[in-house]
ZANUFI-709417 format. One record per residue: residue number from 1; residue in three letters; x, y, z of N, C-alpha, C, O in turn. Coordinates in nm, 2 decimals. Example, Ala and Ser with C-alpha at 12.3 -4.5 7.8 and 13.67 -1.06 7.14 Angstrom:
<rs>
R  resi  resn    n_px    n_py    n_pz   ca_px   ca_py   ca_pz    c_px    c_py    c_pz    o_px    o_py    o_pz
R     1   ALA    1.32   -0.57    0.78    1.23   -0.45    0.78    1.32   -0.33    0.78    1.42   -0.33    0.85
R     2   SER    1.28   -0.22    0.71    1.37   -0.11    0.71    1.29    0.00    0.79    1.34    0.11    0.80
</rs>
This chain:
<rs>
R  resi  resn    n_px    n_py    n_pz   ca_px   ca_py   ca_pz    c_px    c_py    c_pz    o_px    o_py    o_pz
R     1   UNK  -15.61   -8.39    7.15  -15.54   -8.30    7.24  -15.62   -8.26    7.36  -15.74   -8.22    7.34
R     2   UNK  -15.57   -8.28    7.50  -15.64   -8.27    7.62  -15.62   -8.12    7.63  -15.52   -8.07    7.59
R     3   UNK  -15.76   -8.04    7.68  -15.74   -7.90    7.75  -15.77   -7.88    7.90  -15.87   -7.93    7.95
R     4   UNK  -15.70   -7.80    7.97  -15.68   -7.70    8.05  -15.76   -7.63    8.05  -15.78   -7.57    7.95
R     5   UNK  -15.84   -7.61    8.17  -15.98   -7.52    8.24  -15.84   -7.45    8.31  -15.76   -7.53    8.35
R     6   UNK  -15.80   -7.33    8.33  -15.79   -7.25    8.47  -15.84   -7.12    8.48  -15.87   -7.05    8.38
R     7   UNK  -15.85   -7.07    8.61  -15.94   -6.95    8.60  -15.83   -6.82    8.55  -15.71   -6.85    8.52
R     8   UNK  -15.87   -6.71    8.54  -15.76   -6.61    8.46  -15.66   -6.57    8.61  -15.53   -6.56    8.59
R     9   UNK  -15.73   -6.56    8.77  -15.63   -6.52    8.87  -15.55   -6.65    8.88  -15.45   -6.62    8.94
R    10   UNK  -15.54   -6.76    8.85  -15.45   -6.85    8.90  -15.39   -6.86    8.79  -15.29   -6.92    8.82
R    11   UNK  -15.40   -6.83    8.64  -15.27   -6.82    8.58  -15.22   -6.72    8.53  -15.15   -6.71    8.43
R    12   UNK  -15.26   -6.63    8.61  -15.15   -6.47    8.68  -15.07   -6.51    8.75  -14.95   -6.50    8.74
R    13   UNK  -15.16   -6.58    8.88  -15.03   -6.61    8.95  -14.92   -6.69    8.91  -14.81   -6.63    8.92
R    14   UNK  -14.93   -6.81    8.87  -14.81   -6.90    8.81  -14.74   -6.81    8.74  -14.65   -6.76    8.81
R    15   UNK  -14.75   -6.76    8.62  -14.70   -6.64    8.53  -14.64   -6.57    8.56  -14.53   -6.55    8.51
R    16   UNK  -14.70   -6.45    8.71  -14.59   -6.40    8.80  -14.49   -6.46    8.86  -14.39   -6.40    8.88
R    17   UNK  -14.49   -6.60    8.91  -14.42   -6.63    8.96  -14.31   -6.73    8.91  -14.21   -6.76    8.98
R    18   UNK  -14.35   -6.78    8.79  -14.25   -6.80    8.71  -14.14   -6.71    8.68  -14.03   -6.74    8.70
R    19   UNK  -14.20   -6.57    8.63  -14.12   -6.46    8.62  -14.01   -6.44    8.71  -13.89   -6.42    8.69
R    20   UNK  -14.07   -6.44    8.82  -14.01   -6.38    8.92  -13.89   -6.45    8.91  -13.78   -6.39    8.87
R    21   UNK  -13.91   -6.61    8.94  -13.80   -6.76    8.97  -13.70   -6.70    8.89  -13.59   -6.66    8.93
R    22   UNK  -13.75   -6.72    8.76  -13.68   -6.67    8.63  -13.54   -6.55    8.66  -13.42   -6.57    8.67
R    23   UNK  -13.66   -6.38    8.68  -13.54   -6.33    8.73  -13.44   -6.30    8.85  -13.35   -6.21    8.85
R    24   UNK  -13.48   -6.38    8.97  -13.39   -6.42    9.05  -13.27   -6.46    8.99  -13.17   -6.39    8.98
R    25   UNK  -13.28   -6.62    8.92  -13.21   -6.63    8.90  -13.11   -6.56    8.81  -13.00   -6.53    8.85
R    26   UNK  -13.16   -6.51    8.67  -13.05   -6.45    8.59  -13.00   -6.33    8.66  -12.88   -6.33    8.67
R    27   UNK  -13.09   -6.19    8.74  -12.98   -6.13    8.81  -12.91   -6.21    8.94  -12.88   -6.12    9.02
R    28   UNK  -12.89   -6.32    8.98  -12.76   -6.41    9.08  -12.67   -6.44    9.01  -12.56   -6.48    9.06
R    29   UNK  -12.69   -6.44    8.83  -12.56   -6.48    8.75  -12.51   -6.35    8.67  -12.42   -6.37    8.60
R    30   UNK  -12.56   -6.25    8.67  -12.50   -6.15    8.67  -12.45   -6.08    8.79  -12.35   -6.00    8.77
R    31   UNK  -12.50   -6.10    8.92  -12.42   -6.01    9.02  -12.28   -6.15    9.02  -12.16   -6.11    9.01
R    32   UNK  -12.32   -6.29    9.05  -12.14   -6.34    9.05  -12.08   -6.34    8.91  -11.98   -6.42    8.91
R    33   UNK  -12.11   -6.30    8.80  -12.04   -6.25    8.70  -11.90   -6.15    8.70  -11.79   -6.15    8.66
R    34   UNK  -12.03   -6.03    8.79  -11.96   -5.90    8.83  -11.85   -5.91    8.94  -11.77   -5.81    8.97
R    35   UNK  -11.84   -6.03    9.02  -11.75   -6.04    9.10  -11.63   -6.03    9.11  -11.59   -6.14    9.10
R    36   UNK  -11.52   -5.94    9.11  -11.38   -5.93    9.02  -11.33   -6.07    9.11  -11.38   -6.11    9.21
R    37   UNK  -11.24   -6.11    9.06  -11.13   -6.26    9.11  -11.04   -6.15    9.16  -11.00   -6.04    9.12
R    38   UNK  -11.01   -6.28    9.32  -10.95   -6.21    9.40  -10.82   -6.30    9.38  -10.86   -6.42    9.38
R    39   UNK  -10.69   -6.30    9.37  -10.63   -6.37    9.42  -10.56   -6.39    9.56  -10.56   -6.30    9.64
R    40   UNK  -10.50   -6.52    9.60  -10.48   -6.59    9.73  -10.38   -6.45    9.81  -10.41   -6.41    9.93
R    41   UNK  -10.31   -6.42    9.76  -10.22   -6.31    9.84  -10.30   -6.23    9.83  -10.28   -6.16    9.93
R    42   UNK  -10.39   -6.17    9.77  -10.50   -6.05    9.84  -10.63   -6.09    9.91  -10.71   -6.02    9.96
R    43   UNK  -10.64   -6.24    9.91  -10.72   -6.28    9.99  -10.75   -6.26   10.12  -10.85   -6.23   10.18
R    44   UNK  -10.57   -6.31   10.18  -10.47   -6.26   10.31  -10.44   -6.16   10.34  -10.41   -6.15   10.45
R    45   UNK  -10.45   -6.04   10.24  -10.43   -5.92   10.26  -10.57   -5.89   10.33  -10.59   -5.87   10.45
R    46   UNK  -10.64   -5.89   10.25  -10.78   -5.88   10.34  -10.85   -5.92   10.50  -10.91   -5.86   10.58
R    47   UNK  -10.80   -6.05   10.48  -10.83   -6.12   10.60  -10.80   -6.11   10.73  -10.86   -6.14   10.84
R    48   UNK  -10.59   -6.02   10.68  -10.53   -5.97   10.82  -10.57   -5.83   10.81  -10.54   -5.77   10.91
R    49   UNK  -10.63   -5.76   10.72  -10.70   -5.63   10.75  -10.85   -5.61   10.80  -10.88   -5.51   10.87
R    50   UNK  -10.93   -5.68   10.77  -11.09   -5.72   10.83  -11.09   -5.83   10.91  -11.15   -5.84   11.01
R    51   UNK  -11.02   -5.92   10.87  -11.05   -6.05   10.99  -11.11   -6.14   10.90  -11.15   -6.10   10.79
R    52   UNK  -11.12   -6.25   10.92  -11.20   -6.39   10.85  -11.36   -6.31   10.84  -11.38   -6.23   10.93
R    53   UNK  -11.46   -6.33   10.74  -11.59   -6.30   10.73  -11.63   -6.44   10.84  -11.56   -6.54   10.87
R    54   UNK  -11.73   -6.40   10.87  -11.83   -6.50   11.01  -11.86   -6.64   10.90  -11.82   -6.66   10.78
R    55   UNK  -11.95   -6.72   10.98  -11.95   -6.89   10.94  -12.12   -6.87   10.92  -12.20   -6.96   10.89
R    56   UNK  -12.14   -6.77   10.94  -12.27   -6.74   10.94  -12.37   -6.75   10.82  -12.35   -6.64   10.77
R    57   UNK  -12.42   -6.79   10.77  -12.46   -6.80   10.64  -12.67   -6.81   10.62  -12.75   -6.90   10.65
R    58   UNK  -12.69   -6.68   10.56  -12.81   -6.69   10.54  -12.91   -6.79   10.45  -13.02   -6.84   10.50
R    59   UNK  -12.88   -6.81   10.37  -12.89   -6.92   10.27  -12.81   -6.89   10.15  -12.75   -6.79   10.13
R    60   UNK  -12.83   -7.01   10.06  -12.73   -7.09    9.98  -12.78   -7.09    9.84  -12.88   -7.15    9.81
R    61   UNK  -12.71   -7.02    9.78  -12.77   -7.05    9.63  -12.64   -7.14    9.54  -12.52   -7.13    9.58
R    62   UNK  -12.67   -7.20    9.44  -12.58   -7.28    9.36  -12.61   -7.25    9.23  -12.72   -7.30    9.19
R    63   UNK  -12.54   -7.19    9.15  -12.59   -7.15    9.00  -12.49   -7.19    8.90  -12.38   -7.15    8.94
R    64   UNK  -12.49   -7.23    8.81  -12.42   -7.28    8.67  -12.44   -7.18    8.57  -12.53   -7.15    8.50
R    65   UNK  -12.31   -7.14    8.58  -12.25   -6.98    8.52  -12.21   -7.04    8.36  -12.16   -6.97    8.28
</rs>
């Protein structure tokens, strides 16, 4: 069995930042969990009361719910 030298701050960091990845993702599948379904005639309802949302888009996430 081969071993692994690393110092204790660099596998803090990995560790934290695994975590972190980790819980990004699971709270992005619980906020579109929480998203109630809209349907298409309240979609329109909305759209002629606010307008189309912009094409604008900050970034992109893709998750398997």
């Amino acid at each position: 069995m081969e071993t692994i030298s690393v110092q204790k701050d660099e596998l803090f960091k990995l560790i934290k930042t695994a975590v972190k990845e980790s819980m990004e993702i699971e709270f992005m599948k619980l906020r579109a969990s929480l998203i109630p379904y809209v349907s298409d005639e309240e979609q329109t309802d909305i759209e002629n009361l606010y307008g189309k949302p912009s094409n604008e888009v900050a970034y992109t996430t893709y998750l398997e719910i």
